[in-house]
C-alpha positions in Angstrom: 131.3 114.0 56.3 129.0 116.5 56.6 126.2 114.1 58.8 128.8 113.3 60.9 130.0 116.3 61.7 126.1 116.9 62.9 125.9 113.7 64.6 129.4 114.8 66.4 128.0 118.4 67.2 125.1 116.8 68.8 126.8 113.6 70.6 126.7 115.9 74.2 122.6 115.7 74.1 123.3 112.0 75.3 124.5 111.9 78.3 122.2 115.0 79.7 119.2 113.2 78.0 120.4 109.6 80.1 120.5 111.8 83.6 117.2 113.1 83.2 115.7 109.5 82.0 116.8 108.4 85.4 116.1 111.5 87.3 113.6 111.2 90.1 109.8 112.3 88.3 109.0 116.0 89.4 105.4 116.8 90.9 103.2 116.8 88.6 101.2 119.8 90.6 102.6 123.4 92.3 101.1 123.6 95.5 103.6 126.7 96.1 101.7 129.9 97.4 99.5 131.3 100.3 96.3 129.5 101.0 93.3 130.7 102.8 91.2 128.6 104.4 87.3 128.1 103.4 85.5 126.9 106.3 85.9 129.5 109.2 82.6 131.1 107.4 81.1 127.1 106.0 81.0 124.2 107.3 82.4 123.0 110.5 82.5 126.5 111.9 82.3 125.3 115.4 85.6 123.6 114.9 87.2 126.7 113.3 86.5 129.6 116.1 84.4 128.4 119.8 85.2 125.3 119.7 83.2 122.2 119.5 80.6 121.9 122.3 81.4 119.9 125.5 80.4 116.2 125.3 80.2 116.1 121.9 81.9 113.0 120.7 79.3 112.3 117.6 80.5 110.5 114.9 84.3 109.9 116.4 85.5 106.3 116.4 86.3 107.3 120.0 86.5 103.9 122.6 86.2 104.0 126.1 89.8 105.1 127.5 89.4 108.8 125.3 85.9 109.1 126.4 87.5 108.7 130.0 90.0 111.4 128.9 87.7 114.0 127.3 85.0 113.6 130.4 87.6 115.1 132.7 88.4 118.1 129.9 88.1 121.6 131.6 87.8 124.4 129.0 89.8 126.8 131.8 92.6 124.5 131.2 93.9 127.4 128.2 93.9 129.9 130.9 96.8 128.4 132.1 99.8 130.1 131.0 101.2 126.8 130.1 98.8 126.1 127.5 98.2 129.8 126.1 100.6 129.2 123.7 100.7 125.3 123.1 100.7 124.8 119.0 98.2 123.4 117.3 99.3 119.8 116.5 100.0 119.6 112.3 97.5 117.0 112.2 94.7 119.6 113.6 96.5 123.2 112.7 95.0 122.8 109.4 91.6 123.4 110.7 91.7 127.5 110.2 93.3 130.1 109.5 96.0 130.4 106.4 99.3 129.1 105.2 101.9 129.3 102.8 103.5 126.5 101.0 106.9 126.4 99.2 109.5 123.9 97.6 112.8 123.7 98.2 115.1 121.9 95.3 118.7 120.7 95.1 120.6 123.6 93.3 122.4 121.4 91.1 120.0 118.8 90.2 116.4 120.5 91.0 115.2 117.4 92.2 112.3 118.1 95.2 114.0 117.7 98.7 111.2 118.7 100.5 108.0 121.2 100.7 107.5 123.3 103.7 105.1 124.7 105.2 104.2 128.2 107.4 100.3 128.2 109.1 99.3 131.9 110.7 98.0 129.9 113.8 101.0 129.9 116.3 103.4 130.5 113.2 104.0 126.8 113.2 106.4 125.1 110.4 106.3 122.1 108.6 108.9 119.9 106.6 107.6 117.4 104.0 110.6 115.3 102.8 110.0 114.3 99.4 113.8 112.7 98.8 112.8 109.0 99.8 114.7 109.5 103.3 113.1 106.7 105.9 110.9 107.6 109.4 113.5 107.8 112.2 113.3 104.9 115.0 110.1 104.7 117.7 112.5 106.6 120.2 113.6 109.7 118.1 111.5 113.0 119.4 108.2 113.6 119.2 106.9 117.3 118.0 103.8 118.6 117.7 104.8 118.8 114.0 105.8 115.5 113.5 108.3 114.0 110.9 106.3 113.8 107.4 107.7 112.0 104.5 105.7 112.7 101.0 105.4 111.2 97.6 103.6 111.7 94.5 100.2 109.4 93.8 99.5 110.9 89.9 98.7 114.7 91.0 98.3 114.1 94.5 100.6 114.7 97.1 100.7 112.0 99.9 101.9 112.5 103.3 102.4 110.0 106.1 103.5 111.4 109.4 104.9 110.3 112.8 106.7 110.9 115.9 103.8 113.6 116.7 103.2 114.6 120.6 99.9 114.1 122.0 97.2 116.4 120.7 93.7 116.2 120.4 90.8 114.7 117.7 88.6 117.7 118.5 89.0 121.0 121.1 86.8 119.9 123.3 88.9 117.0 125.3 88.9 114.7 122.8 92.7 113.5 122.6 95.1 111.8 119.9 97.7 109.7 121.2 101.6 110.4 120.2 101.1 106.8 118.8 99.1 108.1 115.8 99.6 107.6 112.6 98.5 110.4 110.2 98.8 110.1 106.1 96.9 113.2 104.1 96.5 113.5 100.8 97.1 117.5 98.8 94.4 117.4 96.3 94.5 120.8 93.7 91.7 121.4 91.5 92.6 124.7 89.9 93.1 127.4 92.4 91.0 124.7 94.7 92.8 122.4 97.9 91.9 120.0 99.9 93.4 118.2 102.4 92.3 114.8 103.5 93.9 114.0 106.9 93.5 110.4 107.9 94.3 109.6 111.9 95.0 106.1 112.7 95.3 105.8 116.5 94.7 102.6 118.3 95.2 104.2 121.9 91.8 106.1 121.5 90.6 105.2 118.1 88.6 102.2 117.0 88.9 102.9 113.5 90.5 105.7 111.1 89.2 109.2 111.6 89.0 111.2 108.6 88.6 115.2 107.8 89.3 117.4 105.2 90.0 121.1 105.0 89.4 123.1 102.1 91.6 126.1 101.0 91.7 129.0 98.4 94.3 130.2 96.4 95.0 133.6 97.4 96.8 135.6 94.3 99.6 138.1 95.8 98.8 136.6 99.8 100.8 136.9 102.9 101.0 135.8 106.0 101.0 138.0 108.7 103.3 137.1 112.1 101.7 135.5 114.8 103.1 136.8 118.4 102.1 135.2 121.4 102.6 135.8 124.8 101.4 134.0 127.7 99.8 136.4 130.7 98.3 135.1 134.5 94.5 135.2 133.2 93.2 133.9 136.4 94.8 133.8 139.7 94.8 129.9 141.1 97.1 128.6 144.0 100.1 127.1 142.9 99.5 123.6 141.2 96.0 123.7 140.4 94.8 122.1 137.0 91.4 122.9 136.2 89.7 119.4 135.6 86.6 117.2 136.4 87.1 114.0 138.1 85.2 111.7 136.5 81.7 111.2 136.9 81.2 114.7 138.3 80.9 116.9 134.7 77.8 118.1 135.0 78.2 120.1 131.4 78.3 116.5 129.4 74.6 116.6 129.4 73.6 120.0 128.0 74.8 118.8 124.5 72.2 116.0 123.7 69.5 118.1 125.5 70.2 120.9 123.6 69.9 119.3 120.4 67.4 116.5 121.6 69.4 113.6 120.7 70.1 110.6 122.6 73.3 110.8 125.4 74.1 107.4 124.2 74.8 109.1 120.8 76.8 111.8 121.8 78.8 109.3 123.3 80.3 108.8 119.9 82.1 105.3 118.7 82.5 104.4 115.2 78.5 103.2 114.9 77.9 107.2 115.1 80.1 107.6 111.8 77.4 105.8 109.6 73.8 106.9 108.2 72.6 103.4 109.5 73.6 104.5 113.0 70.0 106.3 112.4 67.9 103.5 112.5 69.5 102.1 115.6 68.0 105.1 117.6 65.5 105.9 115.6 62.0 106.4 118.4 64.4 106.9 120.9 65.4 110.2 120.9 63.6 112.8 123.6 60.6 115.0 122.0 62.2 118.5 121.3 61.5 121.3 123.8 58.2 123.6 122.3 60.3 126.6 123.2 63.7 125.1 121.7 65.3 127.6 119.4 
């Protein structure tokens, strides 16, 4: 009598332990918290603060229609007030700057809905849904954000996002269609993340472009507001873009003279992407300048 009295007083453990048998597997990692990022002071610095240099397309799977685009690029085209405040695309806004990262749960059975994101550049915001919900149809909006569904690969969190605007591979002309598909993958190590961003974009891309970003965990980290307003910087008439029509930018050639590579390189195209591209050039590249610095 007595062991089944037990086995009674414990017969309620069933049905809770059956629900969570079949309850959707939590993330095996926290990415909750503020991040900074590493590489305004390491690498890629020119991609973090000035901006990559004009005509520099090395070692971007780039084909001829974005090259067409980017030769035409006018850096005076963010004096517009128009383009003062235009965001940072999600699939480039990780390049500097911080951000914070939180989850957001069912209330009654804690399963992950989605994980948001806040970066300090333009104060954009992010939802990852993580609750199997599918990509809407081609025709649904377009954001600079993007719709972004995510699941769990082991600890890492993958993302695939679409429905972005048009944006750019690199601030120097270089665009990204609002036909790209982006997946990135959250990778912690410790108080350690990276982000691998992966653009497939057959408009302007030959093959995938990849980057990653690198943040720190920042204990006790905030985010401070990011208010922009857009002012007249330089008086134009009304309707005047800056622009180059092609074949008449001059400034494409002071990158490969500058650095005494071959214009044919800085062209870029996937070729540029590999060590062996090298050897294809190798004897071909103009004698540096004796007073180069």
């Amino acid at each position: 009598m007595e062991r089944t009295h037990r086995m009674a007083s414990f017969a309620w453990l069933f049905p809770v332990m059956l629900t969570l048998a079949h309850a959707p597997a939590f993330g095996q990692v926290n990415l909750g918290g503020v991040w900074n990022n590493l590489q305004i002071l390491h690498e890629d610095e020119p991609e973090r603060l000035p901006g990559p240099e004009l005509g520099d397309y090395l070692g971007v799977p780039v084909n001829d229609a974005a090259r067409y685009r980017a030769d035409a690029w006018d850096a005076s085209l963010i004096t517009l007030p128009e383009y003062q405040c235009r965001v940072h695309p999600s699939d480039y806004v990780p390049s500097f700057a911080g951000m914070r990262i939180w989850e957001e749960f069912d209330k009654d059975s804690q399963t992950l809905i989605a994980i948001h994101t806040h970066h300090f550049a333009w104060g954009t915001e992010r939802t990852i849904w993580m609750d199997g919900r599918p990509h809407p149809p081609e025709y649904a909006l377009h954001t600079s954000q993007g719709f972004s569904t995510g699941k769990w690969e082991g600890d890492v969190l993958a993302v695939t996002t679409t429905h972005l605007k048009e944006g750019w591979i690199r601030r120097n002309g270089l665009p990204r269609s609002d036909r790209a598909i982006v997946t990135e993958h959250f990778i912690r190590h410790g108080d350690n993340l990276t982000i691998m961003t992966v653009i497939r974009d057959p408009p302007y891309l030959t093959e995938p472009f990849i980057r990653t970003r690198d943040y720190l965990y920042e204990i006790g980290g905030q985010i401070a507001p990011y208010p922009c307003e857009s002012v007249e910087e330089v008086i134009r008439a009304k309707g005047v873009i800056p622009h180059h029509v092609p074949g008449t930018n001059t400034f494409l050639d002071e990158f490969p003279a500058k650095h005494g590579i071959p214009p044919k390189a800085a062209r870029g195209g996937a070729d540029t992407m590999y060590p062996e591209y090298q050897n294809k050039i190798r004897g071909t590249a103009p004698a540096a300048k004796a007073d180069a610095k």
